[in-house]
Backbone as CSV, one residue per row, in Angstrom:
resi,resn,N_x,N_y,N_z,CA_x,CA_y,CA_z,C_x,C_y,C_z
1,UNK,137.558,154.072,54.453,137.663,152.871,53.665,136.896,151.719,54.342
2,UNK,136.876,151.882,55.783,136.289,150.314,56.425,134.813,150.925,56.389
3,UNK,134.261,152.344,56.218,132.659,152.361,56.262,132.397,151.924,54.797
4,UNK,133.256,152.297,54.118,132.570,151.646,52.534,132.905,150.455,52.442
5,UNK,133.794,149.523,52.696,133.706,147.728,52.813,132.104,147.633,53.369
6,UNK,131.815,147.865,54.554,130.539,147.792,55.412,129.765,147.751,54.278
7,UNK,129.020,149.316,53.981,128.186,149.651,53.455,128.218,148.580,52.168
8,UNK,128.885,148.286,51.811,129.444,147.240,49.918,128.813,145.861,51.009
9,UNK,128.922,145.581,52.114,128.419,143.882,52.647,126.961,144.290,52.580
10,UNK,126.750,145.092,53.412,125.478,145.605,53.609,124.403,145.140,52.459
11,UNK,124.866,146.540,51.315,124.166,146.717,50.099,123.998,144.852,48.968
12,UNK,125.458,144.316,49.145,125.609,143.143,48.794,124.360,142.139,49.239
13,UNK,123.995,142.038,50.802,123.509,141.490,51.131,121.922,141.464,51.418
14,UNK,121.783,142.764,51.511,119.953,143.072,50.843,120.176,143.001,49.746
15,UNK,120.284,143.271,48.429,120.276,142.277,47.172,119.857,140.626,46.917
16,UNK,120.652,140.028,47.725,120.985,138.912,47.628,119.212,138.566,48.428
17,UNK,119.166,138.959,49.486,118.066,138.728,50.291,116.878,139.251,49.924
18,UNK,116.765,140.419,49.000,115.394,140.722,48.009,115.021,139.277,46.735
19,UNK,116.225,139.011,46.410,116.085,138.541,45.082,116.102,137.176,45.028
20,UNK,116.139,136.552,46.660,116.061,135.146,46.666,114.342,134.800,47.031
21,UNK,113.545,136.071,47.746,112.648,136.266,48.186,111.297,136.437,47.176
22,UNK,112.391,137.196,45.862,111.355,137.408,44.421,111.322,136.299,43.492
23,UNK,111.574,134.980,44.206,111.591,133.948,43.353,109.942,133.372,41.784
24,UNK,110.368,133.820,40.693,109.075,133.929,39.884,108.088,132.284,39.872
25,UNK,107.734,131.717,40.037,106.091,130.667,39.995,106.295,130.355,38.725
26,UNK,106.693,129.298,37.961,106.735,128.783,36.419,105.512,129.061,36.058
27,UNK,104.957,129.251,34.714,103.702,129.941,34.419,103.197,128.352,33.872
28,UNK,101.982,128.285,34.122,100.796,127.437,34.143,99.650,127.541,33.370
29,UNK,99.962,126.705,31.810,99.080,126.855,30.883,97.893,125.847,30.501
30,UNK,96.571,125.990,30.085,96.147,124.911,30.131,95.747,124.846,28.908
31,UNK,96.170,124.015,27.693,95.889,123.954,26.230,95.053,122.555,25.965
32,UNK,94.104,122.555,25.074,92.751,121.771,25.250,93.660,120.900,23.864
33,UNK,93.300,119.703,23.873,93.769,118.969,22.605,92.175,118.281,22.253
34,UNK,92.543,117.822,21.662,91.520,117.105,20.551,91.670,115.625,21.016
35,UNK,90.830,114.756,21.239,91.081,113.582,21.370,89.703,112.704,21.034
36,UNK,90.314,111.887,19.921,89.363,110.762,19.197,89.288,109.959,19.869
37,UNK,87.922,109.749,20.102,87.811,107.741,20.468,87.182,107.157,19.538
38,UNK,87.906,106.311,19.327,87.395,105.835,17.953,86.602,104.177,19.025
39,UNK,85.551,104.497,18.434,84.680,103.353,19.046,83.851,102.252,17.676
40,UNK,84.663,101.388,17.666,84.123,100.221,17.493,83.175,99.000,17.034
41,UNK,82.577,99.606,16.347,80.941,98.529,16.556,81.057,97.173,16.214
42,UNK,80.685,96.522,17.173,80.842,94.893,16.702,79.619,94.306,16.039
43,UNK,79.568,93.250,15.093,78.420,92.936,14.087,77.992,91.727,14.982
44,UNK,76.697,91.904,15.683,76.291,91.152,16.791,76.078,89.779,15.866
45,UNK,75.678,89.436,14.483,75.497,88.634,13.617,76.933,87.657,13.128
46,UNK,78.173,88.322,13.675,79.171,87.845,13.157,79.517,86.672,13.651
47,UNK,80.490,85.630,13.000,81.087,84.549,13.615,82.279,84.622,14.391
48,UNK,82.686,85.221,15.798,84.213,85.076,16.062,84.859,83.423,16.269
49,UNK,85.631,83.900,16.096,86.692,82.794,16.050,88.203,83.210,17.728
50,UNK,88.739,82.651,18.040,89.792,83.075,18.669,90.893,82.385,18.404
51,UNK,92.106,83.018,18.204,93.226,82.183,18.091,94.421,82.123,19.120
52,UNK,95.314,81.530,19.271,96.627,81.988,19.812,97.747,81.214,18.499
53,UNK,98.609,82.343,19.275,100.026,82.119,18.340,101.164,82.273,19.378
54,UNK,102.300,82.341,19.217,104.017,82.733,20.046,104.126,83.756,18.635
55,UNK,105.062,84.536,19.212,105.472,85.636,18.811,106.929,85.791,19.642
56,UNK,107.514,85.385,18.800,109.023,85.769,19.009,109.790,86.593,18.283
57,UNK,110.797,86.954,19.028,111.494,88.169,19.217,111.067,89.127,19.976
58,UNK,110.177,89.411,20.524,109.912,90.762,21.411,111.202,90.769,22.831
59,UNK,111.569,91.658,23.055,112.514,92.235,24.084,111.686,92.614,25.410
60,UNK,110.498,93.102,25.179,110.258,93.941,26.928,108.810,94.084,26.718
61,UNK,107.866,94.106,27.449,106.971,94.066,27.825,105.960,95.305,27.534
62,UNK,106.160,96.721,27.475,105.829,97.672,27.373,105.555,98.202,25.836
63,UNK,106.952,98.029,24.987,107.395,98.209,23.936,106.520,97.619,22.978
64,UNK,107.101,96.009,23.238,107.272,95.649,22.047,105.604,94.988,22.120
65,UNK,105.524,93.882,23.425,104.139,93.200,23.572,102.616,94.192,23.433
66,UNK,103.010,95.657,24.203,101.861,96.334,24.097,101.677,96.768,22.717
67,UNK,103.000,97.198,22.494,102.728,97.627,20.760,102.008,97.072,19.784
68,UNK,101.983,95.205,19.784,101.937,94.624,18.793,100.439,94.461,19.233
69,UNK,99.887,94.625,20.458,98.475,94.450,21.214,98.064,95.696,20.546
70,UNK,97.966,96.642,20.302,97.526,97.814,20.109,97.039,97.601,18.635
71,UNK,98.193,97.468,17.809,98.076,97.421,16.572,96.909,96.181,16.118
72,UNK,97.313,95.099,16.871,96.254,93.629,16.540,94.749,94.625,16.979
73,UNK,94.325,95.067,17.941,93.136,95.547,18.542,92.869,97.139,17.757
74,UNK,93.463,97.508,16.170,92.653,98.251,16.296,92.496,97.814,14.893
75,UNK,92.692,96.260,14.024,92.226,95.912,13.372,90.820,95.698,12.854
76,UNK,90.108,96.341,11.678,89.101,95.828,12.006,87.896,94.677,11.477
77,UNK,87.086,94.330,12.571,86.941,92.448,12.797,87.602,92.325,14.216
78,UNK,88.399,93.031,14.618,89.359,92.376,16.077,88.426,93.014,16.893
79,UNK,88.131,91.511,18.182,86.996,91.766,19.142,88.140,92.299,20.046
80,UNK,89.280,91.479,20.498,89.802,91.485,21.550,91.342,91.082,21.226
81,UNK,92.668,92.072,21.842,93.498,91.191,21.503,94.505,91.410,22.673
82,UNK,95.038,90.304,23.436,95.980,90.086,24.430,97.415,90.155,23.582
83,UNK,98.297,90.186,24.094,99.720,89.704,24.466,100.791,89.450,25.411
84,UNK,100.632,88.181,25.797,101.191,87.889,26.988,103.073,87.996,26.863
85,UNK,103.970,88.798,27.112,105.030,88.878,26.987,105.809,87.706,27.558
86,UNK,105.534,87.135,29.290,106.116,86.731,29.766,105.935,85.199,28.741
87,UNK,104.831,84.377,28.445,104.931,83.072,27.402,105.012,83.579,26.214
88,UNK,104.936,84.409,25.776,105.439,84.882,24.035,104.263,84.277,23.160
89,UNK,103.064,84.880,24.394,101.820,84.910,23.548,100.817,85.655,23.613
90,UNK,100.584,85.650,21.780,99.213,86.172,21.841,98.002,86.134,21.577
91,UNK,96.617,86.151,21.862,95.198,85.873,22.105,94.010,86.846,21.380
92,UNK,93.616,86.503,20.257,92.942,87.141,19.933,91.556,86.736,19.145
93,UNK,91.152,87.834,19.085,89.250,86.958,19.181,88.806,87.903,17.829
94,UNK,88.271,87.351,16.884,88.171,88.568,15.770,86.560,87.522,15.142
95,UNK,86.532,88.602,14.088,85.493,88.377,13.219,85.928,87.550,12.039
96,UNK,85.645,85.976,11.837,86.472,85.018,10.742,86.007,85.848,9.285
97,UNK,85.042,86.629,9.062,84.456,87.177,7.550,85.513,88.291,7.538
98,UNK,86.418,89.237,8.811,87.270,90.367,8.339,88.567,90.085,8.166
99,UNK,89.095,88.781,9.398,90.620,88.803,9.779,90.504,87.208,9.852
100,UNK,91.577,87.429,9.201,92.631,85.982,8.486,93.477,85.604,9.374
101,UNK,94.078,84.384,9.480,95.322,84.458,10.287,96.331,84.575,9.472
102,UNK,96.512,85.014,8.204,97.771,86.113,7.494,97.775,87.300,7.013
103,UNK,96.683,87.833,8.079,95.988,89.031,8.182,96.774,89.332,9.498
104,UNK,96.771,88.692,10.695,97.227,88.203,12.095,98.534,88.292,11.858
105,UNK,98.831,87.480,11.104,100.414,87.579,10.870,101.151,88.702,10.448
106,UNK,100.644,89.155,9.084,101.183,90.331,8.733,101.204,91.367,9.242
107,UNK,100.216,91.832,10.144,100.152,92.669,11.354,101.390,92.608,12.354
108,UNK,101.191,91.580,12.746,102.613,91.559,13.890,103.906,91.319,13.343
109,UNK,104.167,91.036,11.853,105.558,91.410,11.654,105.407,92.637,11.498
110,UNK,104.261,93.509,10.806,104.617,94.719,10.353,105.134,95.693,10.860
111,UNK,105.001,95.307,12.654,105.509,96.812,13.552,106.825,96.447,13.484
112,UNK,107.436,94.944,13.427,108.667,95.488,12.927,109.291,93.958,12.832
113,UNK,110.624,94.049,11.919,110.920,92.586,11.468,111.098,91.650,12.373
114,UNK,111.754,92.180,13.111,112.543,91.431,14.188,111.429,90.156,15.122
115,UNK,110.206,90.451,14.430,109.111,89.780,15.180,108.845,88.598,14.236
116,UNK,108.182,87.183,15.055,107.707,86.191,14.121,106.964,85.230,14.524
117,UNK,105.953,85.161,14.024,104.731,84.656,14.473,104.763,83.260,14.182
118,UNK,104.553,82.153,15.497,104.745,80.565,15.281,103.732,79.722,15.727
119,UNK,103.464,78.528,15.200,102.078,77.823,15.854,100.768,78.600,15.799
120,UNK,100.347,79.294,14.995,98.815,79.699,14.949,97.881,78.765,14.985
121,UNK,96.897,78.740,16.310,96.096,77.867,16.350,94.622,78.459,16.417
122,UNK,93.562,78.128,16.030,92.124,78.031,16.241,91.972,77.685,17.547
123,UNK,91.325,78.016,18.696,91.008,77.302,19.855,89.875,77.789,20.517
124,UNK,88.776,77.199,20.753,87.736,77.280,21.863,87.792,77.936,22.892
125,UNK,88.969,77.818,23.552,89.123,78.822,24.533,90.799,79.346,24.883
126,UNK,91.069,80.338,25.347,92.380,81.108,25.364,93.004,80.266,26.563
127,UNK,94.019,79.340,26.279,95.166,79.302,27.330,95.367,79.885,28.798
128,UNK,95.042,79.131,30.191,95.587,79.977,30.995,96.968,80.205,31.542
129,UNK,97.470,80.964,31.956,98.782,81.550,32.120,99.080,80.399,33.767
130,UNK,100.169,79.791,33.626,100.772,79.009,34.614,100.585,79.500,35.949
131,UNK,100.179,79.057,37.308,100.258,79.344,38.184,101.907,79.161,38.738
132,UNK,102.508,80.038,38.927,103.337,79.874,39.731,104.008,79.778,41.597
């Protein structure tokens, strides 16, 4: 009875020690996607204009400010478009013959209500951000 306990640790324990040793490598695939760049052409003939506005309601920086930057910049007429989260503004430079400023507007409520666009101004040059 005590050689077969043995032999049962034994056998138990090469098991245990093969099969921690045969550990399998997660398999490693490499799948090609498709990716558009959608590029742009600006009408070297055009008139830009730049504006700023506040945009309130945004919550966080990532979300909501990049979101509404994304969407303004892939308007098109839009040369360039900022959103500064921390002053609850945003900067944008477009073509006055494509984009309106209730073109501007309707854009940034559209990603979502909770947003609202105040003080739209025309300006010469974009606001700099406060030294602190």
């Amino acid at each position: 009875m005590k050689n077969l306990k043995n032999i049962l640790v034994i056998v138990i324990l090469t098991i245990t020690a093969f099969n921690c040793k045969n550990e399998t490598q997660p398999e490693i695939k490499t799948v090609e996607t498709a990716t558009e760049v959608k590029k742009v052409e600006l009408d070297p003939n055009a008139t830009y204009a730049k504006a700023e506005f506040k945009i309130e309601g945004m919550t966080c920086a990532m979300g909501c400010a990049k979101t509404i930057e994304k969407k303004m910049a892939k308007m098109e007429g839009v040369k360039s478009a900022t959103v500064d989260f921390e002053r609850e503004l945003a900067m944008v430079e477009y073509d006055e013959a494509k984009v309106t400023h209730e073109s501007l507007k309707n854009t940034v409520t559209g990603v979502s209500d909770t947003y609202s666009v105040k003080n739209m101004n025309t300006v010469e040059h974009f606001s700099k951000a406060e030294k602190q």
